[in-house]
C-alpha positions in Angstrom: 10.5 -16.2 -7.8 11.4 -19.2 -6.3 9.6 -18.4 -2.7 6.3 -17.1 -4.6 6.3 -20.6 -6.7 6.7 -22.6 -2.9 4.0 -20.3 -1.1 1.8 -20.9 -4.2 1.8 -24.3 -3.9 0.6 -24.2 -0.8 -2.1 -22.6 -1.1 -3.2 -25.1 -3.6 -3.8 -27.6 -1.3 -5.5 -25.8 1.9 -8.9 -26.2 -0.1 -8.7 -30.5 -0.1 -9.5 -33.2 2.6 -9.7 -36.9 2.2 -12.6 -39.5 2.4 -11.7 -41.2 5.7 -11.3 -37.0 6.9 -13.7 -36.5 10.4 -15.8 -34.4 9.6 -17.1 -31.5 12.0 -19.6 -31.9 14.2 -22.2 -29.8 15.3 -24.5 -27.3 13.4 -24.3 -24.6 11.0 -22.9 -21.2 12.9 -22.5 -17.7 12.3 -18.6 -16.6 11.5 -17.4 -13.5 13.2 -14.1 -11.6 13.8 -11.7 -14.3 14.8 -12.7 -16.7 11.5 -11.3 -13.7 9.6 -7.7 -13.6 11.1 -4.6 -15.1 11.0 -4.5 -17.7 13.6 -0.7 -18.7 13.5 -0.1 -21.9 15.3 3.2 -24.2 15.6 2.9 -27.2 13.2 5.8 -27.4 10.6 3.6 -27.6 7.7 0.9 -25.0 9.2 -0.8 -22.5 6.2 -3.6 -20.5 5.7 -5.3 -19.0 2.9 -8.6 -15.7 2.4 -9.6 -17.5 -0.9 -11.8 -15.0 -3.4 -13.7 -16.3 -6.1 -14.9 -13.6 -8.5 -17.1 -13.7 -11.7 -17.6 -10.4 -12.7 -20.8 -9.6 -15.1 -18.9 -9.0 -18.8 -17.5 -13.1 -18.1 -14.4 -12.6 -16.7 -13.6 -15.0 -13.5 -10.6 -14.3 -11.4 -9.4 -15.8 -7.9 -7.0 -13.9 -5.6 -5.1 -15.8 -2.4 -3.9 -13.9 0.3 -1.6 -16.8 1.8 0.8 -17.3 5.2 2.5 -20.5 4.8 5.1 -22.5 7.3 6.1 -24.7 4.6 8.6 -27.2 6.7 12.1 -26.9 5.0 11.9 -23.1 4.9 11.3 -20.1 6.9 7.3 -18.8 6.8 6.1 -16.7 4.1 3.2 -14.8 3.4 2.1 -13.5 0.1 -0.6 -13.2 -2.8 -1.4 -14.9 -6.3 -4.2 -13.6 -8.4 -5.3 -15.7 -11.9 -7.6 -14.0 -14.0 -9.5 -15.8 -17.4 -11.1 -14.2 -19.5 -9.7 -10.5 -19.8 -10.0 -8.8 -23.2 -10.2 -12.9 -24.4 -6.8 -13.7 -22.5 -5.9 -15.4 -19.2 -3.3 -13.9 -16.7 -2.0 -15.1 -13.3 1.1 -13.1 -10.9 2.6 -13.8 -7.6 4.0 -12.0 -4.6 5.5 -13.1 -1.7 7.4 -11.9 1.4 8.6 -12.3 5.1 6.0 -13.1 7.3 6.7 -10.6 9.6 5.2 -8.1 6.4 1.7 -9.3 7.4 -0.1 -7.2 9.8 -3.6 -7.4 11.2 -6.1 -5.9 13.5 -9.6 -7.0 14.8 -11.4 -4.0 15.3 -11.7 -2.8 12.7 -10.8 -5.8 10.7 -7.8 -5.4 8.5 -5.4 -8.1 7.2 -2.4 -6.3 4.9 0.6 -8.1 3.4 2.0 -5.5 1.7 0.6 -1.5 1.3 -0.9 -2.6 -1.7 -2.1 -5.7 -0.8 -5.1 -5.8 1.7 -8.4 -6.5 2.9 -10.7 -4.8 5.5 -13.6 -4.2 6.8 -16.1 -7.4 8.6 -18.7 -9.1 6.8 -21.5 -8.4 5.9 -21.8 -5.0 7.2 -18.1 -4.1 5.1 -15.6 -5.4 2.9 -12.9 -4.1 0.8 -10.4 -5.7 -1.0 -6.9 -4.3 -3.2 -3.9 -6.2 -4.6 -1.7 -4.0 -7.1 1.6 -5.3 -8.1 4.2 -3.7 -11.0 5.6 -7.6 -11.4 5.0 -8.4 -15.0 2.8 -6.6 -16.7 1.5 -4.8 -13.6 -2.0 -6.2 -12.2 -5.0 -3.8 -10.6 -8.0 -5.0 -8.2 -9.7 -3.0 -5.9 -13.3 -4.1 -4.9 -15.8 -2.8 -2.5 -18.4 -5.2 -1.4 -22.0 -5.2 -0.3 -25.3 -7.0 -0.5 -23.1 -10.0 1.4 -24.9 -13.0 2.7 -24.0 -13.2 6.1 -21.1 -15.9 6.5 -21.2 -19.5 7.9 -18.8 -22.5 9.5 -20.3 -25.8 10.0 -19.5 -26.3 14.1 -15.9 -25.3 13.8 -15.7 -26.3 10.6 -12.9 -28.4 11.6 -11.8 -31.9 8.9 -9.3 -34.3 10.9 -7.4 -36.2 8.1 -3.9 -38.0 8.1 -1.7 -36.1 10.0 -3.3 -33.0 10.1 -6.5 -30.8 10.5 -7.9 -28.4 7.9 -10.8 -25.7 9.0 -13.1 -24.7 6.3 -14.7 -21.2 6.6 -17.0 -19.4 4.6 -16.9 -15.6 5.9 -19.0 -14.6 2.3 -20.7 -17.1 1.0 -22.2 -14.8 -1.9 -21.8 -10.5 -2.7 -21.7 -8.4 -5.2 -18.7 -6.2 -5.9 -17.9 -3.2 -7.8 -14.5 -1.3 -8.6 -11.4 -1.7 -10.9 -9.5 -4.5 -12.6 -6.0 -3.3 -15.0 -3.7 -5.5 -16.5 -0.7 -3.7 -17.5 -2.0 0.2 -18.3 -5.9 -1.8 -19.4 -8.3 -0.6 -16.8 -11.8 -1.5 -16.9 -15.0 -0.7 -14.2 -16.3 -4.3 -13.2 -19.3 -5.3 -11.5 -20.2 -8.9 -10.6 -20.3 -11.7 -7.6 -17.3 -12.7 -4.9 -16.9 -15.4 -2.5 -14.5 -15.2 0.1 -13.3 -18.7 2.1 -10.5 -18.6 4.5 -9.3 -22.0 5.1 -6.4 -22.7 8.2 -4.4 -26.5 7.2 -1.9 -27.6 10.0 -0.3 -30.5 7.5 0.2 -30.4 3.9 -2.0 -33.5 2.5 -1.1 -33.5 -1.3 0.8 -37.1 -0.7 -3.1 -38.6 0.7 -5.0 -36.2 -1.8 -6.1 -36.5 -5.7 -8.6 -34.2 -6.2 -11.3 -31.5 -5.0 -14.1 -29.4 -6.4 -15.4 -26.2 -5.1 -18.3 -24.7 -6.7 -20.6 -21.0 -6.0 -24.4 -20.5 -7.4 -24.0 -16.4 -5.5 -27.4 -14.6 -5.0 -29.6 -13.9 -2.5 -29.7 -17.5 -1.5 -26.6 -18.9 -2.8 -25.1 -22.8 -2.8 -22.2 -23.5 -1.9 -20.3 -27.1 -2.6 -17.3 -28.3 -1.3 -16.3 -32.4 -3.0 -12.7 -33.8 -2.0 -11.2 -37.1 -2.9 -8.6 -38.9 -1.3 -5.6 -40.6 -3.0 -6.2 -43.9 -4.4 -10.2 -44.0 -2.2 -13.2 -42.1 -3.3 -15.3 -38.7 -2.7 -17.0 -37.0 0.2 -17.5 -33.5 1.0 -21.0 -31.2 2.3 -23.1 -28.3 0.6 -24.9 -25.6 2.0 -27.9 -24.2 0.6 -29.4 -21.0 1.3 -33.3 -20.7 1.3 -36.1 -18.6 2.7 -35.5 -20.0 5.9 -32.0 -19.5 5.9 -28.9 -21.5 5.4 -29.4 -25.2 4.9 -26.3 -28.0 6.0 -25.9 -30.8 3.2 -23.5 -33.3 4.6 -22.9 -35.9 2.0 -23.6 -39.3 2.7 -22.9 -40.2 -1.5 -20.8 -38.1 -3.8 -22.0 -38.7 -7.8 -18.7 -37.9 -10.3 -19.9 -38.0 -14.3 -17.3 -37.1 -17.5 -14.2 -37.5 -15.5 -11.5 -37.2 -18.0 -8.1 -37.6 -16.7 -7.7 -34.3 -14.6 -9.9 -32.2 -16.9 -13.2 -30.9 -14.5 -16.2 -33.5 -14.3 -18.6 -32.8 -16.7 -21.3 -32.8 -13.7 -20.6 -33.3 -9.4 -23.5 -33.9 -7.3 -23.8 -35.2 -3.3 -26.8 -36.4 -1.7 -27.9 -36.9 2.0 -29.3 -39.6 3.8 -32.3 -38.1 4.3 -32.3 -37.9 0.4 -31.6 -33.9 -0.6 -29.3 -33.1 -3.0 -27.3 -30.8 -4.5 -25.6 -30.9 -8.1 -22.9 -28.7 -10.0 -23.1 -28.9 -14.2 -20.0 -27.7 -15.6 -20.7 -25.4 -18.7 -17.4 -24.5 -19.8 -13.4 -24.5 -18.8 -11.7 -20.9 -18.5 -8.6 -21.7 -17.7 -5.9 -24.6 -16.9 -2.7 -24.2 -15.8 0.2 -26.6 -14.6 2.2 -25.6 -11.2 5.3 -26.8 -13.0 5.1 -24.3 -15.7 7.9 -21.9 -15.5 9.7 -23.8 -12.6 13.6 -24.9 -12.4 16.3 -25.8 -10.9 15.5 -26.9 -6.9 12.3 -25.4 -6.9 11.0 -27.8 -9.5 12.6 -30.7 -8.0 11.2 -30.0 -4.8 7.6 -29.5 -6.0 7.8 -33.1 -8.0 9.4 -34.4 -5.2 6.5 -33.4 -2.4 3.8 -33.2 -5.0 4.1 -34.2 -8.7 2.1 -32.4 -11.0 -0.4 -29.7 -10.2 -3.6 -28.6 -12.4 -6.0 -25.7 -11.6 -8.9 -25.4 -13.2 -11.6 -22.7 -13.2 -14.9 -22.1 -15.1 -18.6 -21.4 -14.9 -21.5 -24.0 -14.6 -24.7 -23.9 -15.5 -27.6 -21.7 -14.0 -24.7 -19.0 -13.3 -22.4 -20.4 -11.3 -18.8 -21.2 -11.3 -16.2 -23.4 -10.2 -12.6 -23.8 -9.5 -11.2 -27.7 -9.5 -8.1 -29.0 -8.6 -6.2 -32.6 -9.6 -3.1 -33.9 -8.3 -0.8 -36.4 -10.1 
């Protein structure tokens, strides 16, 4: 419990960069192979993270992390934690984690497993698939084929130089639509809906420089994509990217516009613009589901999460015009 609790936290934080980040240079570009796979490199805090966003078409939204963490003060770890709001009316969320040495990977074809149950395969956007089954708790179910994917994009290398560390922002599928199998406990349903899959490499853990970031998906056939960070104690900056007819458009922003900020609830409505005056803007409808890190902790582990972080909320939910959203504030 205590290792899943550690590896979770990390994972929490290799979606954020600060304000005074540098950003990439360099244009939009197609993603390939190698922005799928693990790229395991030295530094003591180095994690990364195959974020999905899903929000299936009968309202439930789920997110599943498929994580390999160095997390400093412990051996590396690799695992999985999958939230769900909005199941039957009631909100869910498991971990798993193991040795790193239990992640395995190939290029050709792609496939990424942490455990036999726990996998991905297949390369965007000609095939994906994904699974994670676990017995823990009340026993969880996904398995997902993909198609109808947007190819993916990185802006230059999609590299963010912040503090003392770098964080590379990837979007292998910006927008699909999935179909398969969801169960909690022996309550098995056939889903249909949208997925978003980021994979996100951090060499440093930046929660002591970081206070709060926004990620939100409009999926389709030409799908926006907005990614809003601000740094401890300074203000907001971030990019967008939005698909049109002539393909995918790069909206660095030069002004970040925050409205209905209450404490770490989700601004009501998140907007950027450029300096050659585009804009983007997310409008949050509704909040599915908040939860604390702390909740559940004891003992060391809690200590050591206040002591490296404070207090953790994730928050996830749709916004208007059918998108969604998942929001993170740090204490």
């Amino acid at each position: 419990m205590k290792r899943f609790l550690l590896l979770s936290l990390a994972s929490l934080f290799l979606v954020e960069t600060a304000i005074a980040a540098k950003s990439p240079s360099g244009a939009l570009r197609a993603t390939g192979a190698g922005d799928m796979l693990l790229n395991k490199r030295k530094p003591r805090w180095y994690n990364e993270v195959w974020s999905y966003q899903f929000l299936f078409d009968n309202g439930t939204q789920a997110t599943l992390n498929y994580t390999w963490a160095r997390l400093g003060f412990k051996d590396p770890v690799c695992g999985a934690d999958y939230s769900v709001a909005g199941f039957k009316g009631r909100n869910y969320a498991v971990g798993r984690e193991y040795p790193e040495e239990r992640l395995q990977q190939q290029g050709n074809p792609l496939r990424v497993q942490i455990h036999p149950d726990m996998w991905f395969q297949g390369q965007p956007p000609h095939a994906h698939h994904v699974r994670f089954a676990t017995t823990k708790n009340e026993g969880y179910f996904l398995d997902l084929e993909f198609s109808k994917m947007v190819p993916g994009v990185a802006w230059g290398d999609g590299n963010w130089s912040a503090g003392d560390g770098d964080i590379m922002l990837l979007l292998p599928i910006p927008s699909a639509r999935v179909k398969g199998r969801i169960a909690i406990g022996k309550d098995t349903i056939a889903v249909e809906g949208w997925a978003v899959l980021e994979h996100i490499r951090q060499t440093a853990l930046l929660a002591d420089i970081l206070k709060r970031s926004f990620r939100g998906f409009t999926p389709g056939d030409h799908p926006s994509y907005f990614s809003a960070f601000q740094e401890k104690g300074g203000g907001w900056t971030g990019y967008g990217i939005q698909w049109t007819a002539a393909g995918p458009q790069l909206l660095p922003a030069a002004d970040i516009g925050i409205q209905g900020l209450d404490g770490r609830q989700p601004p009501s409505s998140i907007s950027l613009a450029t300096s050659d005056r585009r804009s983007m803007v997310f409008k949050r409808s509704n909040i599915a589901q908040t939860a604390s890190i702390l909740e559940g902790m004891e003992g060391v582990t809690r200590w050591v999460v206040k002591q490296f972080v404070g207090d953790v909320l994730i928050s996830r939910g749709r916004t208007d015009g059918g998108g969604f959203y998942q929001y993170i504030a740090v204490k």
